[in-house]
C-alpha positions, 0 to 999 in steps of 0.5 A, spaced: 701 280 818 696 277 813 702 277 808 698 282 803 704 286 803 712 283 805 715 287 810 721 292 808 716 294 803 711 296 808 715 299 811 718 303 805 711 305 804 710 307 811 715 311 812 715 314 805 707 316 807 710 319 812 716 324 810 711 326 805 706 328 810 711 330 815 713 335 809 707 338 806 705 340 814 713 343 815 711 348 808 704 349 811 708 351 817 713 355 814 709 358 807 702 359 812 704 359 818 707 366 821 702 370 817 696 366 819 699 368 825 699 375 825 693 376 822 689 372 826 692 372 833 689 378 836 682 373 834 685 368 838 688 372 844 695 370 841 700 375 845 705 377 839 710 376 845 708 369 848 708 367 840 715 369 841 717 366 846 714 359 843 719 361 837 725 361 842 723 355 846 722 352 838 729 353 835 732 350 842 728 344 844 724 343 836 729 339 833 728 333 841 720 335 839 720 332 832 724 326 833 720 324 840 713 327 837 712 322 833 710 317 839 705 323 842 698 322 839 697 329 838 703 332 838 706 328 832 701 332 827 703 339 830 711 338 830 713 340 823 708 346 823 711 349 829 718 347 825 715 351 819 713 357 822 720 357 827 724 358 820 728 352 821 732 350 815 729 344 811 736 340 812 735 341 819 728 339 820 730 332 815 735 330 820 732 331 826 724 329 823 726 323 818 729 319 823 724 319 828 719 317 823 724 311 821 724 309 828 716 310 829 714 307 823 718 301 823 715 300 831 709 301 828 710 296 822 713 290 826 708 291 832 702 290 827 707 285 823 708 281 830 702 282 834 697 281 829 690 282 830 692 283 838 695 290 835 688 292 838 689 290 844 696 293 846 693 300 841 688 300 847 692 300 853 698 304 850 695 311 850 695 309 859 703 308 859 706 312 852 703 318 853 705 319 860 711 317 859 712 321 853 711 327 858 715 325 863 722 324 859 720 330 855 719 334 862 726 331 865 729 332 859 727 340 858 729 339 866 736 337 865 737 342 859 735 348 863 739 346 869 745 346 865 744 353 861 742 355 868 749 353 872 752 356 866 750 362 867 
């Protein structure tokens, strides 16, 4: 909004910035993950079977989690790890991933680029209504999946 940087190409930078650390936490995830896991999960009172079952719920619902995480504070950092150590191939995770980053990026951008120095103000009351509101689609989305697999059995 101080006109140091055009728009698109704030926009590029960002979102470039993020497939690369979007990227390297993937292959933290898929390089160092597992084995981190099994080695130190009985320290961390990890059940081998709750990993795999976490593994599981992964595969089905991670491809939702990697483009909506980015919008929960926290979770946007621990996606791609997951993705990694639940084996899911690179072109998938990028297909699922990089949107999610466009669309978090360009909000992100444009919200500075319009608001300006009242960005402070809209971050402070955001985090009352955007994590809220995160769980409760990802909780009615989980909901309505789990409906389905379970009518069809």
């Amino acid at each position: 909004f101080k006109g140091y940087l055009s728009y698109p190409h704030a926009v590029i930078a960002a979102f470039a910035g993020t497939i690369c650390g979007i990227s390297i936490g993937y292959l933290m995830g898929k390089y160092f993950g597992h084995p981190f896991l099994e080695k130190y999960s009985a320290r961390m009172r990890i059940n081998p079977e709750h990993l795999h079952k976490a593994e599981k719920w992964y595969g089905k619902y991670g491809k939702f989690a990697l483009f909506i995480g980015y919008f929960i504070p926290g979770v946007r950092h621990l996606t791609a790890i997951f993705a990694g150590i639940a084996g899911m191939p690179y072109k998938v995770f990028a297909m699922h991933a990089f949107p999610g980053g466009l669309l978090w990026t360009v909000t992100f951008v444009t919200m500075g680029y319009y608001l300006g120095e009242k960005w402070k103000h809209v971050y402070t009351y955001s985090y009352r209504y955007i994590l809220p509101s995160a769980i409760l689609v990802t909780v009615i989305y989980l909901l309505i999946n789990f409906l389905r697999t379970d009518s069809s059995k």
